[in-house]
N, C-alpha and C positions, 0 to 999 in steps of 0.2 A: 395552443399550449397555455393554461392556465398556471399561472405563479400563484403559490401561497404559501401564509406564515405560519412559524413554529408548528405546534404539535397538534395546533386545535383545526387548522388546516381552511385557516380564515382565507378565503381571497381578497391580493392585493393587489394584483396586477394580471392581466390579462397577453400572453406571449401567440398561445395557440388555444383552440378551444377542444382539450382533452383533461375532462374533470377527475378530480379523486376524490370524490365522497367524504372517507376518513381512514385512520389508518386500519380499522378493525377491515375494513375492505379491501388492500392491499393485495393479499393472497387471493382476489381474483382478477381484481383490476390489474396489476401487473402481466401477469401474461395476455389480457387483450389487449394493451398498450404497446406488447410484443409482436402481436401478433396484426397490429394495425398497419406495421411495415412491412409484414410477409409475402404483400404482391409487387414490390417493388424489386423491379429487377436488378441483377448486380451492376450494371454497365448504368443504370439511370441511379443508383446509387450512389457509384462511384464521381458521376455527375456532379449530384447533391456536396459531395462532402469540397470536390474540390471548388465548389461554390461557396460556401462555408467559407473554405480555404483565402477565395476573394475578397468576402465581404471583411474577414478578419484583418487582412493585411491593406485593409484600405482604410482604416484609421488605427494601424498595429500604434503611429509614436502617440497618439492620443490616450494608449491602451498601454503605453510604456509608461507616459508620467503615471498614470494610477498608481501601476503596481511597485513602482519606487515610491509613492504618497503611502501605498500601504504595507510595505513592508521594509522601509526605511535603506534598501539598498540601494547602491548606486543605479545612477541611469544605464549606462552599459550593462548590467547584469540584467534589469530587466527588460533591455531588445534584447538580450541575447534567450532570453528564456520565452518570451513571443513568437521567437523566429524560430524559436526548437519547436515551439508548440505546433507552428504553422509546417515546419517539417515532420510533425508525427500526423498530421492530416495527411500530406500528402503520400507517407508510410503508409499511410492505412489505406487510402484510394490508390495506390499503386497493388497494394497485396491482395483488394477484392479479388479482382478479375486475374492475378497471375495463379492463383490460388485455388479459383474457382475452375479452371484449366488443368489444375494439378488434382482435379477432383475431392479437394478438404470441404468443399462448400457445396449446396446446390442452387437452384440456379437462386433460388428466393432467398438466401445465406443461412439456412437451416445447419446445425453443427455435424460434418458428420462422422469426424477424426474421433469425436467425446461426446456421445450426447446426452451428457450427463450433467452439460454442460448449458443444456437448453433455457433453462429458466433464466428468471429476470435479473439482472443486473443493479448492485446496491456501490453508487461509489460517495466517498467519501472525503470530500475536499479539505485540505490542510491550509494553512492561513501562510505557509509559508511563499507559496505560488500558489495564489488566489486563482488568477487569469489562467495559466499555464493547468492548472487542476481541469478548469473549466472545460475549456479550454477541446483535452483530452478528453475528457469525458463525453462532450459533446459529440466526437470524432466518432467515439467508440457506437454511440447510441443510432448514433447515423450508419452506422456498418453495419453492424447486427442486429438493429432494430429492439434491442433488451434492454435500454438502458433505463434508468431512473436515479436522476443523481439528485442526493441531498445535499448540501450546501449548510453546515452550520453558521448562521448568519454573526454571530459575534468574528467568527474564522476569516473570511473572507465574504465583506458587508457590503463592495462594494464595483469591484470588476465584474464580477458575472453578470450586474444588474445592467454596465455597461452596454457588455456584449448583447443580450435579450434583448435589450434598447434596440441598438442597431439591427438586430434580427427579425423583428416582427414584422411581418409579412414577407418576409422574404424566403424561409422556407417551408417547402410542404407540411400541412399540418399533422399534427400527433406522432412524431417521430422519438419526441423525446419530453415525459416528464417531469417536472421539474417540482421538488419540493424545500424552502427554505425552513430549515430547523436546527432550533437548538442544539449543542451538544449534547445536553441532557435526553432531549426527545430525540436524538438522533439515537442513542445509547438504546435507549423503549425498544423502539423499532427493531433492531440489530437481537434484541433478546425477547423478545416474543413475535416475532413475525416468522412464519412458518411455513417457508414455499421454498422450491430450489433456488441458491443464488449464489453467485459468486460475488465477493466482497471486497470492495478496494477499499484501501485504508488512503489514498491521495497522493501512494507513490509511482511514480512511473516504475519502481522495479515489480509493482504488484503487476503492473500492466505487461510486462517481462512475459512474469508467470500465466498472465492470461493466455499471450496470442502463440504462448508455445503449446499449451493444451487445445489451442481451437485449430494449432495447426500453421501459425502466420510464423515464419522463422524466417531469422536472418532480419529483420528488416529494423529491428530495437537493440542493434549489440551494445549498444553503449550505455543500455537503461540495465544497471545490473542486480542482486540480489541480496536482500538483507534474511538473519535465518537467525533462530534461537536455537542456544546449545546446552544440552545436558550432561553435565561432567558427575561420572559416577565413580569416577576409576581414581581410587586413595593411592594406589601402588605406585601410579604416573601424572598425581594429578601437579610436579612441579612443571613437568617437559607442555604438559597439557596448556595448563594456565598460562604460561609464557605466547603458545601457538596464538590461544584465542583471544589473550592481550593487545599483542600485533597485531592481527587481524584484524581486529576492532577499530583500527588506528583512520583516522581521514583520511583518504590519499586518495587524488585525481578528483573526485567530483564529490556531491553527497551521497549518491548511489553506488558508490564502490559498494562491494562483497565485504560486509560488516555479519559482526552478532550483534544484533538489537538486543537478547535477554538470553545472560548467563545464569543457568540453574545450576549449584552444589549441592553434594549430600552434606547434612546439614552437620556434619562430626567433620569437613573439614571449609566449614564457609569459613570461620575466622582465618585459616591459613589462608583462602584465595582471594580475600580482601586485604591481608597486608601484601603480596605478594604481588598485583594486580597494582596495588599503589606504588612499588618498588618498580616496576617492570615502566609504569606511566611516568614518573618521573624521571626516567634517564630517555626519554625519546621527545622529538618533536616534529612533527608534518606538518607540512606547507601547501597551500595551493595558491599560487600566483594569479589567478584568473580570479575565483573568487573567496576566500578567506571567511565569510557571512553565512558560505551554504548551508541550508538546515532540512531535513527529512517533513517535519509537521508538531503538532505539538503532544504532550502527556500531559494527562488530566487528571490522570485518578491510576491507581496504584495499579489498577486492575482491569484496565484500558491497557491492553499493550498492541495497539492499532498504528504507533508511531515509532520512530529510531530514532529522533534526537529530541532534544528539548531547546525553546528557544530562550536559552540562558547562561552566563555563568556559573551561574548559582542555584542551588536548590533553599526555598527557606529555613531557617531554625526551626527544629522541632516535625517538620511535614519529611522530611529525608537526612537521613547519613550520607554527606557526599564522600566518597574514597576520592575520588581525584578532580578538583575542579577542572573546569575545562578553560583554557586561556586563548584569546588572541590578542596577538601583538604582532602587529605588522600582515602578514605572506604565513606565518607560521601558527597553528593553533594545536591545544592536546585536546582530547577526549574527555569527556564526563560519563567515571563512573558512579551507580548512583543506589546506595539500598533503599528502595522504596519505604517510605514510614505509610501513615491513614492514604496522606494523598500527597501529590506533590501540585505546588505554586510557581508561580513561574514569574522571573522580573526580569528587568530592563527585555520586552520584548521584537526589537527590533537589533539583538544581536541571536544566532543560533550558533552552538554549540553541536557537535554530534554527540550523542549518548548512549552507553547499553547500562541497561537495568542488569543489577547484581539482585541475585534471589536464592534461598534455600527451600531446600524441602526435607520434609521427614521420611519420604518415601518415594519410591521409584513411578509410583503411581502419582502420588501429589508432582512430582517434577513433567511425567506425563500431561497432568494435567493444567498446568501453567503452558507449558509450551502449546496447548492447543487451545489455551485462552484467546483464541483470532481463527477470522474467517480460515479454510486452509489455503495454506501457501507451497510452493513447490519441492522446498527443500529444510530442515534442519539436521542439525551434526547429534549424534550419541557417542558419547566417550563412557564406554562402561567395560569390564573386564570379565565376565560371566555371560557365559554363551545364553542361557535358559532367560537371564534379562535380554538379552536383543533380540528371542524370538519373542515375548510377549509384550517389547515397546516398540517393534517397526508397524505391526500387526494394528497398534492402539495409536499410533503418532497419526497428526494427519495431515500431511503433506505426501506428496508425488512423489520424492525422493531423500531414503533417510541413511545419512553418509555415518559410519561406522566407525569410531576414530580415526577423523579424519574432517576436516573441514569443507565446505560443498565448494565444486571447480576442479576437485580433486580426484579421489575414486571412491566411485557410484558403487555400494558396496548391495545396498538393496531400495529396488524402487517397486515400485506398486500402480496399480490403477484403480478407481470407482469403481462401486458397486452398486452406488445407489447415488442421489443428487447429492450435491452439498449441502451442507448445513451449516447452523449457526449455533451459536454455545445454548444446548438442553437438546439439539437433534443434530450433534455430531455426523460427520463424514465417517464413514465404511468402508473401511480399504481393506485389502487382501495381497499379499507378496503375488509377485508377476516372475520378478526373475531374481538371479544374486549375480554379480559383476565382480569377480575381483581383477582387480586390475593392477 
């Protein structure tokens, strides 16, 4: 596994010896990097990863002070998020072979629940668990043989190099690609690279959505779901905006079931921005475990790849904050946030959770912000006009799209592929499957 930097795809460090030329080569090199793990059987696989599993948890406290050096949390929060990582490896080597038995896999871990689902894997680490990102990723690349994780090196500059450290020679070669890049040149990539991929954005809830399309269930209930919601409905939009206020709220982990990005029609965004701020300031949620947690970070207005930001603050002039987000003590609120050009971000060794407030002028422009990101499993439509929710579940693109009503709740209309996934300019193709009411 050869490491190398940013975009120009210099080498600096030698892990394994499987080259990538440059990015213009991506879309083919990627699937033989896929395809270099294909004879590896599941049982020697499973091996592998809980090998991994060894090596990681034999200097895990050495790999705890980092990730408290680089993300300014206490030491407990970061064994605790080592040791989850170290238990999503062994999730993930326990689900080969139970899985493979249930006939979702065959024997070489070819997909065969979604195979649509075949192409290469693009993940995307967040600075907030640097290691823990890593980590998982690793996990994944070693199961399915797909992976290729990018690592923006300003994000997390520093565990992963750790981990690689201690890995060299130790596992079988070309298993997993590895490319450090810019956010910038990470951003390149994500929008002209043109092959099938499924995209993490650095959340374990993206990872949620993975291993329930490839078929791995049960075994991540507690990594849960972030989803963006379209509010089109003036007639109910006071009962509405109250729901998805709440909801938005911190509660139990970072991965609660949040809205990352609330869309208005743009004749009642001024109502849902004072009403939003009203509803924010008479609540407060607590998490006594950890108070710090944050999603990853927001970069750019138009980046909507993360759920929180790691701040109290948005700066003067780059965003309109509606509601700062506060911690004090066990107890912290939410930041809600009108995107300006771009957003900055300070003091970043506090995270705050955050959903993006946004308008649009059209049912189509709201479409199309919501599917500003790789696709995801689940967003909410709150619209009152039958003839719009047959032409926005059809154009949304996520797996399942809940109908006034927030996702968890009732599955009003979900869908399957038709073609691989894609990334923003080659859209996902979905088709209605069935209607649920419940």
């Amino acid at each position: 596994m050869d490491v190398f930097d940013k975009f120009t795809l210099e080498k600096i460090g030698q892990v394994k010896k499987t080259p990538l030329t440059g990015i213009a080569d991506l879309g083919r090199r990627l699937p033989e990097s896929a395809d270099s793990f294909s004879s590896v059987e599941m049982e020697d696989r499973k091996l592998i990863i809980e090998k991994l599993s060894s090596l990681i948890a034999a200097f895990s406290e050495e790999l705890t002070a980092l990730v408290t050096a680089e993300t300014g949390k206490p030491i407990e929060y970061s064994r605790m998020e080592v040791t989850d990582s170290l238990n999503t490896l062994r999730r993930l080597a326990s689900g080969l072979t139970e899985h493979q038995e249930d006939g979702l896999f065959s024997s070489n871990g070819s997909f065969l629940r979604n195979p649509g689902l075949s192409g290469s894997l693009l993940y995307r680490a967040g600075y907030a668990h640097p290691a823990l990102d890593f980590i998982m990723a690793a996990g994944i690349g070693l199961s399915t043989g797909m992976a290729v994780v990018f690592v923006p090196d300003r994000l997390a500059p520093l565990s992963p190099w750790m981990i690689l450290g201690k890995l060299i020679g130790e596992l079988p070669e070309g298993l997993v690609n590895i490319v450090i890049a810019e956010g910038t040149a990470f951003n390149k990539v994500m929008e002209s690279a043109n092959f099938g991929t499924y995209g993490f954005s650095g959340k374990p809830s993206d990872l949620n959505g993975f291993v329930k399309r490839i078929g791995i269930r049960n075994y991540f209930s507690s990594l849960q779901e972030n989803y963006p919601v379209i509010i089109w409905d003036e007639e109910n939009i006071d009962s509405i905006i109250e729901e998805v206020t709440k909801s938005s709220y911190y509660a139990g982990n970072c991965y609660y079931d949040r809205a990352w990005k609330v869309i208005v029609k743009k004749e009642i965004f001024e109502y849902a921005r004072n009403r939003i701020a009203e509803i924010s300031g008479n609540i407060n949620v607590g998490d006594p475990r950890d108070p710090m947690n944050s999603m990853g970070p927001v970069t750019d207005s138009n980046e909507l790849l993360a759920a929180s930001i790691f701040s109290g603050k948005v700066k003067s002039g780059l965003g309109e904050v509606v509601m700062d987000g506060k911690v004090e003590g066990n107890v912290m609120r939410p930041t809600f946030v009108v995107p300006g050009e771009r957003i900055d971000l300070e003091n970043p060794n506090i995270g705050v959770p955050f959903t993006m407030l946004a308008e649009a002028d059209s049912i189509d422009g709201a479409i199309e912000q919501a599917n500003y990101v790789t696709p995801g499993s689940g967003c909410a439509l709150y619209v009152n006009d039958i003839d719009i929710v047959k032409n926005a579940v059809c154009r949304l693109n996520y797996s399942s799209v809940y109908i006034n009503t927030l996702p968890r709740r009732n599955t009003v209309m979900s869908m399957v592929p038709r073609i691989s996934f894609g990334l923003p300019g080659n859209p996902l193709e979905l088709k209605p499957q069935k209607r649920l009411i419940i």
